[in-house]
KOLBA-786294 format. One record per residue (C-alpha): x, y, z; residue in three letters; residue number from 0. Coordinates in steps of 0.001 Angstrom, whole numbers, plus 500000, padded with zeros to 6 digits. Layout:
BEGIN
{atom {X,Y,Z},ALA,NUM}
...
***
This chain:
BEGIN
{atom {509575,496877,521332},UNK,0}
{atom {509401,499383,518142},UNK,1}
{atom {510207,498609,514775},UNK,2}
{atom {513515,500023,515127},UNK,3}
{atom {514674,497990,517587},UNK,4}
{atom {513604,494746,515870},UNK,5}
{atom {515972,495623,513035},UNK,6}
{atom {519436,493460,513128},UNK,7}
{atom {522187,495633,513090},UNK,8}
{atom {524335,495939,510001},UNK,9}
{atom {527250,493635,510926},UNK,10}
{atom {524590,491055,511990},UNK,11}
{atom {523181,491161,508837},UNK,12}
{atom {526489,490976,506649},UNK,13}
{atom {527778,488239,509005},UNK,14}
{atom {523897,486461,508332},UNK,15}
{atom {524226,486869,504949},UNK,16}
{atom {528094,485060,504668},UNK,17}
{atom {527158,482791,506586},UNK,18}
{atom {524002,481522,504438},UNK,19}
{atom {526347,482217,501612},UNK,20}
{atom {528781,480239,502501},UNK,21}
{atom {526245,477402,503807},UNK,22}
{atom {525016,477343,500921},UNK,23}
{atom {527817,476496,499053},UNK,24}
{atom {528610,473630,501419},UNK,25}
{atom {525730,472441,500454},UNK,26}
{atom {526536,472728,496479},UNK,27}
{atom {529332,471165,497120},UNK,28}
{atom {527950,468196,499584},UNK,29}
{atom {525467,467533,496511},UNK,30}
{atom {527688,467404,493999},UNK,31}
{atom {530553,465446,495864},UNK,32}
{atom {527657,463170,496789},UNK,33}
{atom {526529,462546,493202},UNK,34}
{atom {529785,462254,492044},UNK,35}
{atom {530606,459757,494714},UNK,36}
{atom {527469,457638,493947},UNK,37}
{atom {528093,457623,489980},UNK,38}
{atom {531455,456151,490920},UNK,39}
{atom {529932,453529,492766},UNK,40}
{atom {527753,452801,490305},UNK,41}
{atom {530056,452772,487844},UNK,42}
{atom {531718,449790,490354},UNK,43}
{atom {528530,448415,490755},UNK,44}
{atom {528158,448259,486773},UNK,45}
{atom {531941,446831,486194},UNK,46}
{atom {531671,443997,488558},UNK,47}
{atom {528726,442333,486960},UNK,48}
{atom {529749,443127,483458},UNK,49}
{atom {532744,441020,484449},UNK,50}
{atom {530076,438225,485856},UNK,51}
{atom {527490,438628,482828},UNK,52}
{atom {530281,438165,480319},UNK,53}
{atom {531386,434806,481943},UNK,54}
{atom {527835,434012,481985},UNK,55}
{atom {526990,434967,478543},UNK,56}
{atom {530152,432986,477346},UNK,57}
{atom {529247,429876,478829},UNK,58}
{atom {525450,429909,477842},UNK,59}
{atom {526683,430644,474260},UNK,60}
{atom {529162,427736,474432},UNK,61}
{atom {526904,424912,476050},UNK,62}
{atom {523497,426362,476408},UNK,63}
{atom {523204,424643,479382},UNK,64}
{atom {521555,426012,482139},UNK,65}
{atom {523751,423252,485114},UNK,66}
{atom {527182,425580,483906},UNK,67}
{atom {525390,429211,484614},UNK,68}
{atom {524326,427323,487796},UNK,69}
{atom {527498,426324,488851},UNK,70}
{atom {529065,429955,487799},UNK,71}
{atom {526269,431307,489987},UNK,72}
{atom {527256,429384,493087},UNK,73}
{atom {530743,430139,492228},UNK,74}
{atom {530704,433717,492032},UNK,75}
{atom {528509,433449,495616},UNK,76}
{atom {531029,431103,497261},UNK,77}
{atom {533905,433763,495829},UNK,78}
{atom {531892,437123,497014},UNK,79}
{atom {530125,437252,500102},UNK,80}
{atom {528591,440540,499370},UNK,81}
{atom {526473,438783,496512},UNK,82}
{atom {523427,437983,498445},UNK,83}
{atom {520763,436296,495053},UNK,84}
{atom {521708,435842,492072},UNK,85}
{atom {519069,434549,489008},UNK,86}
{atom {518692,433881,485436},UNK,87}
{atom {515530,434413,483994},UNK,88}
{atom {514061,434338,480183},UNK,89}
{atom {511524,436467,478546},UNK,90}
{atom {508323,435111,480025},UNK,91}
{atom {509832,435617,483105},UNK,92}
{atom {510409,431896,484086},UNK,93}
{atom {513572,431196,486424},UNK,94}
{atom {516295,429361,484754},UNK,95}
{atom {519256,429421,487281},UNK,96}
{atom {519280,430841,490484},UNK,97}
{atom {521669,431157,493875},UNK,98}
{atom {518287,429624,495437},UNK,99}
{atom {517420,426546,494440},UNK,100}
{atom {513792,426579,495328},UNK,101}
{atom {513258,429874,493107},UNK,102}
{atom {514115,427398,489470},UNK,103}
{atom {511014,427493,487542},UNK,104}
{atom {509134,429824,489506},UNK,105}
{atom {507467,432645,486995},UNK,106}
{atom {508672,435906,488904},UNK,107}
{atom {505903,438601,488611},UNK,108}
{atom {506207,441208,485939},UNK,109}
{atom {506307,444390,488202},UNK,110}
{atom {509797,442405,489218},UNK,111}
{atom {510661,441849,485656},UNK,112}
{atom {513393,443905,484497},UNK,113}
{atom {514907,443501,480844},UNK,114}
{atom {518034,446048,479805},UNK,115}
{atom {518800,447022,476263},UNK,116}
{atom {521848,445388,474749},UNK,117}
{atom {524956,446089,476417},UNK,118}
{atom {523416,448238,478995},UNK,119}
{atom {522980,447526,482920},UNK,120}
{atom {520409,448694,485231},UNK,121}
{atom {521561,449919,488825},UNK,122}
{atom {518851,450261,491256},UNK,123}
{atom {518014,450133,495140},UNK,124}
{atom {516052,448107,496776},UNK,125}
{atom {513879,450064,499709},UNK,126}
{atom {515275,449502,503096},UNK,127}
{atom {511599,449106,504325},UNK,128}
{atom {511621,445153,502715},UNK,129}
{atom {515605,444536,503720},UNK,130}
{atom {516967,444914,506738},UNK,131}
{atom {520386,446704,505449},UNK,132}
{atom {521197,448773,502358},UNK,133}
{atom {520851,446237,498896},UNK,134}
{atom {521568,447242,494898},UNK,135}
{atom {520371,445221,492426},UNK,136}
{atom {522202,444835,489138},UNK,137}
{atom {520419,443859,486100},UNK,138}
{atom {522285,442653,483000},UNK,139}
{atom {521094,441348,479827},UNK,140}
{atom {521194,437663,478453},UNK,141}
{atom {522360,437498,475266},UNK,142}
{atom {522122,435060,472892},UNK,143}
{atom {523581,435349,468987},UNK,144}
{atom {523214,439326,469421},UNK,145}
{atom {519830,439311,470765},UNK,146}
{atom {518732,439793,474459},UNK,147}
{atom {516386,436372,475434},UNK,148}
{atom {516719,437115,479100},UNK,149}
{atom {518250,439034,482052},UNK,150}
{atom {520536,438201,484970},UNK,151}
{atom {520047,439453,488298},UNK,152}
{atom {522326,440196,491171},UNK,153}
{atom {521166,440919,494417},UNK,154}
{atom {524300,442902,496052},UNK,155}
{atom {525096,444231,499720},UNK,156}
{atom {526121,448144,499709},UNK,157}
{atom {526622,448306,503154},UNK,158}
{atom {530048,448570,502687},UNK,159}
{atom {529479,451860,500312},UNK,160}
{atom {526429,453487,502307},UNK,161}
{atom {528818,453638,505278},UNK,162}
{atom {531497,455212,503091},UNK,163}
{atom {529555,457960,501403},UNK,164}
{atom {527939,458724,504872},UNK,165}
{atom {531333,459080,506477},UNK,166}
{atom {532047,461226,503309},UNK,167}
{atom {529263,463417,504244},UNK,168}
{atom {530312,463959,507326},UNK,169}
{atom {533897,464975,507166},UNK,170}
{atom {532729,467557,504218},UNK,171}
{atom {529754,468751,506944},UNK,172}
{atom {532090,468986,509324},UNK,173}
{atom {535050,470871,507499},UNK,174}
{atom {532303,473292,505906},UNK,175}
{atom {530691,473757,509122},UNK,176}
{atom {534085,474879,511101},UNK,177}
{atom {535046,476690,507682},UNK,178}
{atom {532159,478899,507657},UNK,179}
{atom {531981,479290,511771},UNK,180}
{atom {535550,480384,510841},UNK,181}
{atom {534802,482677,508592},UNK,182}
{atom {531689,484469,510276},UNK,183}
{atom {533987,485066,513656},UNK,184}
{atom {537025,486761,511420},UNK,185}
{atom {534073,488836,509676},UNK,186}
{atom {532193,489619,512768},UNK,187}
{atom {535748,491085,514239},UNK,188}
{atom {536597,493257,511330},UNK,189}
{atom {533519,494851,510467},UNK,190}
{atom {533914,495310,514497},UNK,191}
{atom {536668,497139,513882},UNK,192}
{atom {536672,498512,510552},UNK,193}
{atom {532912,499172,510108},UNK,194}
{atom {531045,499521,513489},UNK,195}
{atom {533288,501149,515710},UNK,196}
{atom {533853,504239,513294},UNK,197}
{atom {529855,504560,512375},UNK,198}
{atom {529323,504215,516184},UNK,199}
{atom {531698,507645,516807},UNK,200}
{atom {529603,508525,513790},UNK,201}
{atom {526660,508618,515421},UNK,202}
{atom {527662,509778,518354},UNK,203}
{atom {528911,512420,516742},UNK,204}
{atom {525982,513557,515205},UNK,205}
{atom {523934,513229,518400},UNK,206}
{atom {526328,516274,519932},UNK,207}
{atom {525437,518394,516687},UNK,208}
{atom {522178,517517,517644},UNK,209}
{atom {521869,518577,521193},UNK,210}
{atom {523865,521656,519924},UNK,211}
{atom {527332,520809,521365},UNK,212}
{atom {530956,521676,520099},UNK,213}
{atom {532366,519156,518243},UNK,214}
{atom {535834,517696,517874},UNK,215}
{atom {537470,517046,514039},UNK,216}
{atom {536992,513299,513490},UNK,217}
{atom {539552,511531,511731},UNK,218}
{atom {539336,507653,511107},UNK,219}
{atom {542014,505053,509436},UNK,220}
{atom {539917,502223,509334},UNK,221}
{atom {539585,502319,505566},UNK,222}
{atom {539787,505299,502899},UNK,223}
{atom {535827,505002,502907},UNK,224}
{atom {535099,505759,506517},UNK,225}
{atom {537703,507900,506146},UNK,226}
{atom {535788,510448,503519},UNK,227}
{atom {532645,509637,505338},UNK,228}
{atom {534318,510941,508233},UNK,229}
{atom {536170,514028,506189},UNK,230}
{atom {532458,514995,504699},UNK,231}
{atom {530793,515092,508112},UNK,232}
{atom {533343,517125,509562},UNK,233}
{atom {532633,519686,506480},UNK,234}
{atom {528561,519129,506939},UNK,235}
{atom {529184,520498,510691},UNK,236}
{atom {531652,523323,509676},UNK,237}
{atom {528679,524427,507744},UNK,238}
{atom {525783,523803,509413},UNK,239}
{atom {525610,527275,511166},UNK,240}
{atom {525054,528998,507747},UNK,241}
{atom {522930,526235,505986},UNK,242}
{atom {520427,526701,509216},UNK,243}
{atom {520235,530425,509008},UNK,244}
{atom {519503,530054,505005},UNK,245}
{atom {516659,527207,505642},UNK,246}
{atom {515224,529614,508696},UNK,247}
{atom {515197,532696,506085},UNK,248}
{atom {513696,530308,503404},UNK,249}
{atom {511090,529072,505838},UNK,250}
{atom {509909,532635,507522},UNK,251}
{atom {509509,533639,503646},UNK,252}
{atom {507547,530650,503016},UNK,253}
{atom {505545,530987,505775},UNK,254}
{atom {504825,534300,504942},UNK,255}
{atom {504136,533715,501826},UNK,256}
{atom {501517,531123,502925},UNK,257}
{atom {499670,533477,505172},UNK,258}
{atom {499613,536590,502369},UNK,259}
{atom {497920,533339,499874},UNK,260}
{atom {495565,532152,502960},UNK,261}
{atom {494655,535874,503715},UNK,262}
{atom {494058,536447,499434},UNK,263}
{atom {492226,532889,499906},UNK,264}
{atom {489786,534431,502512},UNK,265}
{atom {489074,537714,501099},UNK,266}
{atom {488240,536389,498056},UNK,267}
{atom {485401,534579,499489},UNK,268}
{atom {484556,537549,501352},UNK,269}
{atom {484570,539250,498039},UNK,270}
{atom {482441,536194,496694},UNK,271}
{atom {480147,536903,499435},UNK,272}
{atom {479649,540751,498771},UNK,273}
{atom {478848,540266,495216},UNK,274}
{atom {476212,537726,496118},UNK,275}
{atom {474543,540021,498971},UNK,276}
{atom {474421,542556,496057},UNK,277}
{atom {473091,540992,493682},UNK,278}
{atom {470372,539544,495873},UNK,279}
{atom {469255,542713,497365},UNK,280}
{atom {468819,544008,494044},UNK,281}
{atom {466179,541742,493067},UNK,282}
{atom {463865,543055,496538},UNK,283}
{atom {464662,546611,496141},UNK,284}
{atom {463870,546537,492064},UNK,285}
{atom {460723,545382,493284},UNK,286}
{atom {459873,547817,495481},UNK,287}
{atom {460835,550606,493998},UNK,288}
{atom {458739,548973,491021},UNK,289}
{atom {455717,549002,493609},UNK,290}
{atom {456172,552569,494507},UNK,291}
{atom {456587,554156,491426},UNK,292}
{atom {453057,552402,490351},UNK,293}
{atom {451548,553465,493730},UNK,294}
{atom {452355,557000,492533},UNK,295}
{atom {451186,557247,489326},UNK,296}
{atom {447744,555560,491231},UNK,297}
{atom {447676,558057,493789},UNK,298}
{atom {447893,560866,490924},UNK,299}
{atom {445274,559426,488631},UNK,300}
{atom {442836,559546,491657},UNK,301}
{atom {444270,563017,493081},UNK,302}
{atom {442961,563950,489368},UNK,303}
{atom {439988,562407,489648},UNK,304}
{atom {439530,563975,493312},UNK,305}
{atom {440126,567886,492197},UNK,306}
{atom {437578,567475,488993},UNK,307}
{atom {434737,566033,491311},UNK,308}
{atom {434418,562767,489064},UNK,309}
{atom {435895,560165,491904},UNK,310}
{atom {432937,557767,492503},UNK,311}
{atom {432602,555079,495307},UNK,312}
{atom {434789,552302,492750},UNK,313}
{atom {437444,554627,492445},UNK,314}
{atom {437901,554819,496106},UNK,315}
{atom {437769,551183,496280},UNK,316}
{atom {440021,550283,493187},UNK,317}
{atom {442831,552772,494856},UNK,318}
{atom {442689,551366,498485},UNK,319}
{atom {442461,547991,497119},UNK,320}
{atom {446191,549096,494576},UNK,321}
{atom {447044,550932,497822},UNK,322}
{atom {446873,547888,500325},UNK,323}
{atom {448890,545369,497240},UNK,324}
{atom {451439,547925,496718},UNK,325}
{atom {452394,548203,500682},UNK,326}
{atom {452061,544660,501245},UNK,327}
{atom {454967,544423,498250},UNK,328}
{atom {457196,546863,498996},UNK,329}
{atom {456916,545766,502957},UNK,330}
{atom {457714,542403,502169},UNK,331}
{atom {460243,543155,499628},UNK,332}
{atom {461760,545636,502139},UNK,333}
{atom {461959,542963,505086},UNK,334}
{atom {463839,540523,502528},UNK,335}
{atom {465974,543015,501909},UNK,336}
{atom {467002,544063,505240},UNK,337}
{atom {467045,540418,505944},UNK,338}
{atom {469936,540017,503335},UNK,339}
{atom {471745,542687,505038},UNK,340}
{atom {471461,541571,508644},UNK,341}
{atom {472841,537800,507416},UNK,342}
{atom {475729,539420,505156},UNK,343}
{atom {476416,541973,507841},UNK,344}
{atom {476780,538912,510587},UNK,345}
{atom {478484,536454,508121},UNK,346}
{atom {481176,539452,507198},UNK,347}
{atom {481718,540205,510360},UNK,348}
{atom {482215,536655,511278},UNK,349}
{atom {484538,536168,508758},UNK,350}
{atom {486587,539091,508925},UNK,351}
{atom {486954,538720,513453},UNK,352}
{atom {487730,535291,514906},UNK,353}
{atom {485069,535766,517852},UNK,354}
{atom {483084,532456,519749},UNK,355}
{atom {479237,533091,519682},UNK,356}
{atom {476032,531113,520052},UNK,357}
{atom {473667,530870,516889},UNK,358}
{atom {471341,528856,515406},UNK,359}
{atom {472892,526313,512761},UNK,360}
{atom {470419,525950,510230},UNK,361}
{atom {470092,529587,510055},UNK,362}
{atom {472805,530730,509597},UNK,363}
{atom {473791,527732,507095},UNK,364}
{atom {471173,529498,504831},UNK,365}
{atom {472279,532760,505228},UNK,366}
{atom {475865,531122,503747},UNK,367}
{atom {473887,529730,500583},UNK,368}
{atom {471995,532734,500237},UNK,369}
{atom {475373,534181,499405},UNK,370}
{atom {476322,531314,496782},UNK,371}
{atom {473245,532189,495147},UNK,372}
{atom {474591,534126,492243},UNK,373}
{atom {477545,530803,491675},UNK,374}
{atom {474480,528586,491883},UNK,375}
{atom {472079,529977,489358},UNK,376}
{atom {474423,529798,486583},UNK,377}
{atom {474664,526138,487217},UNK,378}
{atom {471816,523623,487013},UNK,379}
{atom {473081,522207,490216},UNK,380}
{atom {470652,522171,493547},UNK,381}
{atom {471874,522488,497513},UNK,382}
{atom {469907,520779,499812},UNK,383}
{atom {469872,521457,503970},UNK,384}
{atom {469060,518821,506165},UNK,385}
{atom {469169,520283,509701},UNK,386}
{atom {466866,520575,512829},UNK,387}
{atom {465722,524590,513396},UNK,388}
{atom {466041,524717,517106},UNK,389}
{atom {469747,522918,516397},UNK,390}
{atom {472422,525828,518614},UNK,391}
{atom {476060,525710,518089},UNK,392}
{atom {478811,527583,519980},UNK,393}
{atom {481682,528210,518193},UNK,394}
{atom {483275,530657,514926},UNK,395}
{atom {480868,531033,512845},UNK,396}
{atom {483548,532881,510245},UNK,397}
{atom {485379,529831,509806},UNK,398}
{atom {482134,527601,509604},UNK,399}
{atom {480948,529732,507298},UNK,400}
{atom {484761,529885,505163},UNK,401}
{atom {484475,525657,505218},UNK,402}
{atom {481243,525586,503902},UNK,403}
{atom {481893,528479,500954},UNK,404}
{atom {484879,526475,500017},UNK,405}
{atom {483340,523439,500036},UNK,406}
{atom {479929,524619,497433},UNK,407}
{atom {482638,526672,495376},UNK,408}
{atom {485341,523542,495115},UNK,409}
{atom {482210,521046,493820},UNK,410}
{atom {481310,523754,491573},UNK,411}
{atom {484651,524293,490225},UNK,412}
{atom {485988,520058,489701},UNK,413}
{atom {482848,518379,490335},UNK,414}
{atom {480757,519053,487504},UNK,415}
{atom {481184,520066,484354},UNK,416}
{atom {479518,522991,482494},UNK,417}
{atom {476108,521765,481567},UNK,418}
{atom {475684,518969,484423},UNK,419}
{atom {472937,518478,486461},UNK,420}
{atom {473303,517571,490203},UNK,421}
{atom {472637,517708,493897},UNK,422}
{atom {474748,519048,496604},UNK,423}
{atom {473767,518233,500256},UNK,424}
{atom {474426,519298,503891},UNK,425}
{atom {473225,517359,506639},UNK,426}
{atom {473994,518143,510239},UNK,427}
{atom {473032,515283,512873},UNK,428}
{atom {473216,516196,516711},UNK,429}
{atom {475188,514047,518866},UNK,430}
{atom {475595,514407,522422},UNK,431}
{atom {478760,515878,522518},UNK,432}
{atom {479554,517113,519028},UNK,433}
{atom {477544,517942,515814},UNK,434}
{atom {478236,515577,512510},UNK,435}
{atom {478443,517712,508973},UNK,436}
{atom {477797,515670,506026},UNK,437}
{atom {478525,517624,502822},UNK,438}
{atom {477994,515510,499728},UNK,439}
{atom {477731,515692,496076},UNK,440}
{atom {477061,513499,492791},UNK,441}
{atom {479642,514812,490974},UNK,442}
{atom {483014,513033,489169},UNK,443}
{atom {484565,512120,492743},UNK,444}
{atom {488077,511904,492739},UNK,445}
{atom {491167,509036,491844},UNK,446}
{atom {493207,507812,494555},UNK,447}
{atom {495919,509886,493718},UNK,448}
{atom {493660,513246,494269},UNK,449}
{atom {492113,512302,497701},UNK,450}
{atom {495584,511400,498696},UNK,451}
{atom {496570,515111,498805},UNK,452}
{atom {492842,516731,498959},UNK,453}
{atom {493950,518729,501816},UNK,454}
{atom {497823,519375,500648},UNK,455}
{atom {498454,522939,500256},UNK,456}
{atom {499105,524283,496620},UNK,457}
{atom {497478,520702,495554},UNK,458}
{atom {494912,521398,492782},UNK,459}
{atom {494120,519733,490027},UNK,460}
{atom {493366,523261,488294},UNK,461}
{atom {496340,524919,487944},UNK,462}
{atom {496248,526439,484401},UNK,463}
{atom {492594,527946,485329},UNK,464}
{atom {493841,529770,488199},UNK,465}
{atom {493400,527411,491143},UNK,466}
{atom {495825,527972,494238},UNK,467}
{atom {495582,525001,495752},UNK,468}
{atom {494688,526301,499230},UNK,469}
{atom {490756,526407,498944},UNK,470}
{atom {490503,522361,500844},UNK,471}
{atom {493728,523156,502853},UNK,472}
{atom {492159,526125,504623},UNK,473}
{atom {488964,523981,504961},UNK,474}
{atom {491269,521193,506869},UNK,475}
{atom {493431,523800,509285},UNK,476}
{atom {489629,525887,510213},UNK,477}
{atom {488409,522392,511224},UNK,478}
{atom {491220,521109,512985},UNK,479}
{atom {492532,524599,514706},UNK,480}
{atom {489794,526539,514946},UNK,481}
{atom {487040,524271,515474},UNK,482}
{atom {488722,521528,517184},UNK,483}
{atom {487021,518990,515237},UNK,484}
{atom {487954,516438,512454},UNK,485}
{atom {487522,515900,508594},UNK,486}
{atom {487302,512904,506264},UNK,487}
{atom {486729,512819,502788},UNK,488}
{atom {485737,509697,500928},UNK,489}
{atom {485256,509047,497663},UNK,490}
{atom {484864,506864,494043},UNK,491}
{atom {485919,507426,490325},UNK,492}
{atom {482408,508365,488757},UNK,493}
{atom {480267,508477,492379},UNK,494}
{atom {481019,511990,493865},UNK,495}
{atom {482297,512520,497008},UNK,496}
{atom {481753,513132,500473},UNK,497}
{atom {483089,515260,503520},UNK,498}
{atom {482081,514176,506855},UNK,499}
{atom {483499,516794,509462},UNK,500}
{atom {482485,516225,513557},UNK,501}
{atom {482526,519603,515444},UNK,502}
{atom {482741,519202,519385},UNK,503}
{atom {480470,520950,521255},UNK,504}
{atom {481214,524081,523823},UNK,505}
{atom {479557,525630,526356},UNK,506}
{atom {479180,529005,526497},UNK,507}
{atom {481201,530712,529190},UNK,508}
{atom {479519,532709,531506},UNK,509}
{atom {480547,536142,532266},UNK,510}
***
């Protein structure tokens, strides 16, 4: 089941949400009709024994005798049936009159001891677990000239009153109840009809515009809002023919915009790459042509020496000796240099025609860096290679070599800042089917934010100093179209960062 089916529909949910609602304000009112039921039977409770506690507090005035609140006792019993103990008991607690006999001068213990303030009467209930029906005891204070000496006690049967609020419960349970069942059927059956049935032709309307089909004019008189809904989709659809031909036009120009950036993106690098070769080559050549010229001006000091007879055995020596150095040098300077040409004729080429071939990895890794050279030496920042020699790939070698340029030249450009020291590193670990490229550094890694749209196009965090925002975005479409393979970047505030691309492996067909 997907997500979208688990959703309720809308006229579920407004029919849910009335009916809660309106539960809820059953409930409100069940709570507060109960309380206000139960403060008017405690009121009741409170106005029968203030009746009984002023007899009693009368005749204990008048006689102080404790036979008369005895016989009041076992009148007020005999009288109400509902009065099930009744006792009289001083400040120590001692029994002084009670409906039981037995209980008269018996200390009561004083967790049971219960003495009101003057005037005031205590209504509480006794737990059903020690009675065997619903009891309220009343507790009134004895009075004597003003002060309280004492309490009465009256042990009362609410039966009568528990049955009555329950039955009150129930009737307002049951009239809520049908109220809000009421309520949530009426709902259900005009949302049916005002609400769901016109965003039903709604939608079925917009699945023909979908598929491409004609249309009717929709017109609605549920209610003046479907009825603008209704009169704005039938505008949308009159001009949805135009609006599609302006997005198309917008989207060829943006696409071709993309692919003039991506193309300046890649010839840049190859640019990059030129001016590296150059300057590299120079270095050889310089060299040799240093080597030469002093070979020359050798060979014509001895020529000298040759034509005015003075050349002696040491002179022969000392030139073949300058001879043999200056060879060596210009031979070796010469190989380097044609060595520099080979890898930036390959890598150009590579870059510059999408072709499949087989190569060696590691090689032609270091022919990439050997490029980077010149962006590397004004930095105090170090590349390591970690790969096996013999390691063979087939695949493009342009667009390996365009991932791994962008990757040196964007830790370069955010990683570091001007005078920083640090280590970038490539590791490559064989796998049976595919080949795992590490690329690391130890620079500033990134926030959240920024490796959340690393591989956005037009996402840089450079803007003002030129950056296009396509440099990691060509990275991610080389590695995912061209290679076939995957990318991940990880990485922490303050920690550098770290790209970990897996590159299938391929068989060369054979022809």
């Amino acid at each position: 089941m997907s997500f979208r089916q688990k959703k309720l529909s809308l006229q579920k949910r407004i029919v849910f949400l009335v009916t809660v609602v309106t539960t809820g304000m059953i409930s409100t009112m069940m709570v507060f009709d109960t309380m206000s039921l139960n403060q008017s039977i405690r009121e009741a409770y409170v106005s029968q024994i203030s009746g009984m506690t002023i007899a009693i507090n009368g005749r204990y005035e008048e006689s102080r005798s404790i036979t008369d609140i005895q016989q009041i006792f076992d009148y007020i019993q005999y009288k109400n049936n509902r009065v099930l103990d009744m006792k009289l008991y001083d400040k120590q607690g001692k029994v002084l009159a009670s409906s039981n006999r037995q209980e008269i001068g018996t200390i009561l213990k004083a967790e049971k001891l219960v003495f009101p303030k003057q005037d005031k009467t205590i209504v509480d209930r006794i737990p059903m677990a020690e009675n065997d029906k619903p009891i309220v005891r009343l507790t009134a204070p004895l009075q004597e000239d003003g002060t309280v000496v004492g309490a009465v006690e009256v042990i009362f049967d609410s039966s009568e009153e528990e049955l009555l609020l329950k039955q009150r419960t129930k009737l307002i349970l049951f009239v809520g109840l049908s109220i809000a069942i009421i309520l949530s059927i009426l709902l259900w059956l005009i949302l049916r009809v005002i609400v769901i049935r016109p965003l039903s032709r709604l939608r079925e309307a917009a699945v023909i515009v979908k598929q491409g089909g004609e249309l009717p004019k929709l017109q609605f008189k549920a209610s003046p809002e479907i009825a603008e809904v209704s009169e704005a989709f039938n505008d949308m659809v009159s001009n949805l023919d135009e609006r599609y031909q302006e997005l198309q036009l917008a989207l060829n120009t943006l696409q071709v915009t993309q692919d003039q950036l991506v193309h300046s993106e890649k010839m840049g690098a190859l640019g990059n790459l030129v001016a590296g070769v150059s300057h590299e080559i120079n270095t050889p050549i310089g060299i040799g042509v240093t080597a030469i010229s002093y070979l020359d001006q050798k060979a014509k000091q001895f020529q000298a020496l040759f034509e005015a007879g003075k050349m002696k055995k040491s002179d022969l020596e000392q030139f073949l000796s300058i001879s043999h150095e200056s060879i060596v040098m210009v031979q070796s300077n010469l190989e380097r240099a044609s060595s520099l040409v080979k890898s930036f004729k390959q890598i150009s080429v590579d870059q510059s025609v999408e072709m499949k071939r087989t190569f060696l990895f590691k090689e032609y890794v270091e022919g990439i860096i050997a490029s980077l050279k010149p962006a590397l030496k004004k930095t105090r920042i170090r590349l390591d290679v970690y790969c096996d020699n013999q390691l063979q790939l087939y695949t493009y070698p342009g667009a390996l070599s365009q991932i791994i340029t962008n990757l040196v030249m964007n830790s370069l450009n955010h990683a570091y800042d001007a005078d920083d020291e640090g280590t970038l590193c490539i590791r490559v670990l064989d796998y049976p089917d595919h080949v795992m490229l590490a690329y690391s550094d130890d620079g500033k890694g990134m926030t959240e934010d920024v490796l959340d749209h690393i591989f956005d196009p037009f996402f840089t965090t450079s803007r003002g100093q030129g950056g296009t925002g396509l440099g990691m975005n060509i990275v991610y479409n080389l590695v995912k179209e061209s290679l076939n393979g995957t990318i991940q970047c990880s990485s922490v505030r303050g920690q550098g960062s770290l790209f970990t691309i897996t590159i299938p492996k391929e068989e060369e067909a054979e022809i």
